[in-house]
N, C-alpha and C positions, 0 to 999 in steps of 0.2 A: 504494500500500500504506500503510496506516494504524500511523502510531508509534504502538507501546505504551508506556502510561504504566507507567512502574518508580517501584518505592516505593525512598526510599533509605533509608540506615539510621538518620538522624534521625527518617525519618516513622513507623518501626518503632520507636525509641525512644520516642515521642510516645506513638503508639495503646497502647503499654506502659502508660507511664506514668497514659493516662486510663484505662486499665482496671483498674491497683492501686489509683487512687483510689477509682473504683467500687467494688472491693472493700473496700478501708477504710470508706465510707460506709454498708454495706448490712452489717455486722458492728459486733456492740455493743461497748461500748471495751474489755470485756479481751481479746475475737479482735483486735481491730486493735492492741492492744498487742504481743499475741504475734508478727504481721505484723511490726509497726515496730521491735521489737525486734532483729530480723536485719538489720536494713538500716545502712548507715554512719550515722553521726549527720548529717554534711552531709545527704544524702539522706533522710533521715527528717525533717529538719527543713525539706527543701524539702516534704514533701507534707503534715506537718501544717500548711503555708501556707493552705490547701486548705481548712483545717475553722473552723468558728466559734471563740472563743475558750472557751466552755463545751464543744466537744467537744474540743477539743485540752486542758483541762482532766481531763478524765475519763479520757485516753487516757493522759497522764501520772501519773495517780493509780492506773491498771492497772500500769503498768511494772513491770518491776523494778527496784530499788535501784540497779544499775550503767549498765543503759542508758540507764536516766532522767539519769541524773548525765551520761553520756557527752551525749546532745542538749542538754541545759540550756549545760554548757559550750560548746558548738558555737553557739547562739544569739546573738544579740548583748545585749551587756547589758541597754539598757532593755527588751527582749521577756524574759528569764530573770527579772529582776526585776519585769516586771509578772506574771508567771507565780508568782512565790512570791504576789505580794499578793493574786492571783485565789483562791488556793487557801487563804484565811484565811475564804472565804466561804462561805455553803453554797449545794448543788444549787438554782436554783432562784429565785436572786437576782440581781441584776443585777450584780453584784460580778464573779460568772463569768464576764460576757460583757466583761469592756475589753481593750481594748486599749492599747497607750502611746500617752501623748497625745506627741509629737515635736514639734511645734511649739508653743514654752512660751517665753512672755518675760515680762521683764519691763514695769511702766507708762512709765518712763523710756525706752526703748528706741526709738530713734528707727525710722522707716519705710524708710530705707535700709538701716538696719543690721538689720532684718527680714526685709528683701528678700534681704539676702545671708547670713543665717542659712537662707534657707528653700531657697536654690539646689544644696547639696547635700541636703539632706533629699527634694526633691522627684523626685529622679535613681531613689530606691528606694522609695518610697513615697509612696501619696494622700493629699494634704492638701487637707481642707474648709476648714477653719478653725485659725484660728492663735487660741491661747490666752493671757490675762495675767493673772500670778501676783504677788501682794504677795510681801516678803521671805520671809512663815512658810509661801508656797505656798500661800495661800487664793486660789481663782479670783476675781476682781476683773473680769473681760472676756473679748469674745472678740473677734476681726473676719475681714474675709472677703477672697479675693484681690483685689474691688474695691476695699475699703478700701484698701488701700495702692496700687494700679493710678492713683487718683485724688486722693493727696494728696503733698505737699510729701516728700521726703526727707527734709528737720531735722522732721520733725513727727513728735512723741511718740507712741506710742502710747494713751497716754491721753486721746489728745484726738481719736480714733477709732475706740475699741473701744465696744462695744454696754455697756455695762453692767449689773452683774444677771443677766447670760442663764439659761435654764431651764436645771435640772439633775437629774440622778437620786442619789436618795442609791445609795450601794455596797449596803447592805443590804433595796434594798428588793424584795420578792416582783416575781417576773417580771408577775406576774397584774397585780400594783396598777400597774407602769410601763405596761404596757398600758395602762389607765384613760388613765392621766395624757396618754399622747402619741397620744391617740385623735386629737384633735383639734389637733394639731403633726403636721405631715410634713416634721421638720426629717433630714437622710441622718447625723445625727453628734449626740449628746446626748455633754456634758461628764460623770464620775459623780464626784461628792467624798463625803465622808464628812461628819456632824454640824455639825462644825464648818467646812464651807465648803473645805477643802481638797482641793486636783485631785488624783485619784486615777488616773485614767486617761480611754477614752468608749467609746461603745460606739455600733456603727452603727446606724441606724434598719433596713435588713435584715437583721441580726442579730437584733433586736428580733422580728421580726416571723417569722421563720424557726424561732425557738424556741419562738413561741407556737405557730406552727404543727403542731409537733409535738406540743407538749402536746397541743392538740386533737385531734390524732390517736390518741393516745395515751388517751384518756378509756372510749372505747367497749369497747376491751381490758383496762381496771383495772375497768371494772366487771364482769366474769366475772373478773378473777384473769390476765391476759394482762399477762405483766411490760411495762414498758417500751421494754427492751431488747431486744426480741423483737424479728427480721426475716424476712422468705419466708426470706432464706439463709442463717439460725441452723441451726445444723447438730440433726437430730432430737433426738438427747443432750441437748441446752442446752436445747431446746424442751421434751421430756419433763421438767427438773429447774424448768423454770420454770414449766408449768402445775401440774404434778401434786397440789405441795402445798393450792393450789387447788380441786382436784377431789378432795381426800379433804377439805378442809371443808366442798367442800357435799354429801359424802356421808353424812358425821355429821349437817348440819340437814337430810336430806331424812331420816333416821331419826325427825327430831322430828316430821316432819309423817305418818310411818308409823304413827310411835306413838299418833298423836289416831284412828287410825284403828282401830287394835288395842284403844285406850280403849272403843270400840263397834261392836266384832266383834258385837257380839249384834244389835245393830239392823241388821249391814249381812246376818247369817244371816239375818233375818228379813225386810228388805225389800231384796233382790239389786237390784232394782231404782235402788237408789239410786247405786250404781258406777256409772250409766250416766250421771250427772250431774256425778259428783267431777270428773272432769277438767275439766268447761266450768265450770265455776267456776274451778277453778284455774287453767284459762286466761286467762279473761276478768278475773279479778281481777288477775291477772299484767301482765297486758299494764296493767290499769290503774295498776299501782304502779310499772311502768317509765315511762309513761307521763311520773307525776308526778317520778320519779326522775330522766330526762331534764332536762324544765324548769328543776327543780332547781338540776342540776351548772350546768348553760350559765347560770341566772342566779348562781349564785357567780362565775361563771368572769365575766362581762362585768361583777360588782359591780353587778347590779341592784338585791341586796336591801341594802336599806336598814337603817340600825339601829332593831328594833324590826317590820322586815317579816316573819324570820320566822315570829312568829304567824300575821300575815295571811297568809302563805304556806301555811302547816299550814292555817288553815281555808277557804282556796278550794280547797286538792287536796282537801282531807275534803267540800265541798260537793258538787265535780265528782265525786268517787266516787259520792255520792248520788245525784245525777243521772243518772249514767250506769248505776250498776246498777239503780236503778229501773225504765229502757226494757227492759233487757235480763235485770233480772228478772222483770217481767211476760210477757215474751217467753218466757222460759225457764219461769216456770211454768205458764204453757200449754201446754207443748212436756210437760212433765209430768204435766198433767191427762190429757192426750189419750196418752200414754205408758199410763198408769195405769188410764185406764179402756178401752184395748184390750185390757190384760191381768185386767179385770174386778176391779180393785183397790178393796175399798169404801172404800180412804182417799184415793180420786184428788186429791179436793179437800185433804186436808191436806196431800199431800206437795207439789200444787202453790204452797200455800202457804209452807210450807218452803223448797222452792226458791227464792221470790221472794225472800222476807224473810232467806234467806242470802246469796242474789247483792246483793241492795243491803248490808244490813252487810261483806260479805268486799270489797265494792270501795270504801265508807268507808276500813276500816282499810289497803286498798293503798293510798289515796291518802295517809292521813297518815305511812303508814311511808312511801313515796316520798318523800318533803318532806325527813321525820323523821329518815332514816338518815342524807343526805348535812350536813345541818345540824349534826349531834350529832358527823360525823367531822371538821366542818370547827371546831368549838369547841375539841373536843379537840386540836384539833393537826394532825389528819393530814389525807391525802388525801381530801377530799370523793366521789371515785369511785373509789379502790380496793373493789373486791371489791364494791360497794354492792349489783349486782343481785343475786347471791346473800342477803346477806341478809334484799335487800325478797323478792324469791322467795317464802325460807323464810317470813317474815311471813304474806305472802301465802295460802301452801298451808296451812296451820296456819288460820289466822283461817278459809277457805272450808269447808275437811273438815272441822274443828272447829262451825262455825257450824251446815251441814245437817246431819250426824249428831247433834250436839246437838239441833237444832229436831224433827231425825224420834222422836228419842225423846222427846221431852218430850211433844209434840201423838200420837202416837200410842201405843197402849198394847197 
């Protein structure tokens, strides 16, 4: 007869425990505030262990006043205190992500006396690398558990730390540290501030876990899809995060109504022409997403150079030409022969019209695709919030505008 495996009440603790985190994870940080908020401070501070330094940021910036206070004091000091300094910084910068640098010495500091500095530090915590600080706390070094594995006891640390090492300033955009450590796969960057001084580090998967998300995060801010959105965002929070989204672009889809009401008279008199509105607005659409696309992801990897872009506005505006061209001539074909089964004596102009609007309406999709995410990333903001809507509207406007404009003008 075969023993059954029995679970005990640890392994019932455990699968607990990884499912609250799960749930903490897959909820944005005011639901997991509300969560962490009921739980004892030890215990809440064991499962913010769990999250990056930029989330367990956000999730303390949800809290409330009391319970924030209660975990902060339950911390241990240098983590409480790298937590007020993270929070001096904004969403988005490397600042959010440190962690306390724990192994910090001084240049004089002999390799023994390193070694036995680091033996209870290492009991509760990973250490990569050990850091050396001048008197005013300016990072001077760093060296690695080889370094000291291989050298003398009475010997200095200064006479075996790396010198100079790479560093990330505190303030600098997550996007631009990406750039910089494309090509470093070091598992721990030191972060100081202007002047050289160690502020904390932040891991290389942290790093990379954050951009992550941004990435993922892109495709959703360009229809208006917050951030913080998740599959397990509860309908509520989901309805309060699209909506106001979807009543701005119900206001620009009024604009592109109105070009259209502009010449109710031409569309009474050639019905025919609805039958084309849409495949322009598609076609045009897709081409200003298109460029819109390219766009975001070359800001996002710092493709575009200073002074690119121009050149960038005028290869989408090329590529528009090009591409409505094929599919202009395509499409006024499709109209001629439209036109002249319904015995239309203007078959040839409306085919014209057609052409000569699908090539201009996918010009100006491509330059608003370029255009939009450029002009939001000068000003300040999010290069892909909300951008497809805009290019959209763009988009629907320039096409329905362009062929009811062309049918009236060419025909009479």
């Amino acid at each position: 007869m075969k023993n059954a495996t029995k679970s005990t009440p640890l392994d019932a603790q455990a699968a607990a425990r990884v499912a609250f985190v799960a749930q903490l994870r897959s909820s944005p940080p005011h639901e997991a505030a509300l969560l962490l908020g009921l739980e004892p401070p030890a215990r809440a501070l064991e499962l913010l262990s769990e999250f990056n330094p930029a989330q367990v940021q956000d999730i303390l910036d949800a809290l409330d006043v009391e319970p924030r206070a209660r975990i902060i004091a339950a911390a241990p000091a240098e983590l409480a205190e790298q937590w007020s300094r993270n929070n001096r910084y904004e969403r988005g910068t490397i600042g959010r992500l440190m962690e306390p640098a724990l192994a910090v010495f001084g240049p004089n500091t002999s390799v023994g006396d390193a070694i036995d500095g680091l033996r209870p530090i290492v009991r509760s915590a990973f250490i990569t690398y050990g850091y050396v600080i001048d008197q005013d706390g300016g990072l001077v070094g760093l060296f690695t558990m080889r370094d000291l594995l291989f050298s003398d006891r009475l010997t200095p640390l200064a006479e075996v730390m790396l010198r100079d090492p790479f560093t990330l300033l505190a303030d600098l955009p997550l996007s631009d540290a990406m750039k910089r450590t494309l090509n470093r796969h070091f598992p721990v960057y030191p972060v100081t501030d202007i002047n050289g001084k160690l502020l904390g580090l932040v891991r290389g998967s942290t790093l990379f876990q954050e951009e992550a998300f941004e990435i993922t995060a892109q495709p959703g801010a360009m229809v208006g899809v917050d951030a913080e959105e998740r599959i397990a965002t509860p309908l509520f929070q989901s309805f309060k995060f699209r909506n106001p989204w979807l009543l701005i672009n119900l206001v620009t889809a009024f604009a592109a109504g109105g070009v259209v009401a502009l010449f109710q008279g031409t569309v009474d008199k050639l019905v025919i022409l609805a039958t084309f509105l849409p495949v322009l607005a598609g076609q045009s659409g897709n081409t200003g997403c298109q460029a819109l696309a390219v766009t975001v992801r070359g800001i996002t990897l710092g493709d575009i150079r200073p002074g690119g872009a121009k050149l960038l506005v005028i290869k989408e505006a090329l590529l528009g030409l090009a591409n409505g061209a094929v599919t202009g001539v395509l499409t006024g074909i499709a109209m001629y022969f439209l036109a002249t089964s319904q015995n239309s004596p203007d078959a040839v102009l409306l085919g014209v019209a057609v052409c000569v609007a699908m090539v201009a309406s996918c010009a100006v999709s491509g330059i608003s695709g370029a255009l939009v995410p450029l002009t939001l990333k000068r000003l300040g903001a999010d290069p892909a919030t909300a951008s497809s809507i805009v290019v959209t509207t763009a988009t629907d406007v320039a096409s329905m505008g362009l062929l009811l404009g062309l049918a009236t003008l060419l025909i009479r």
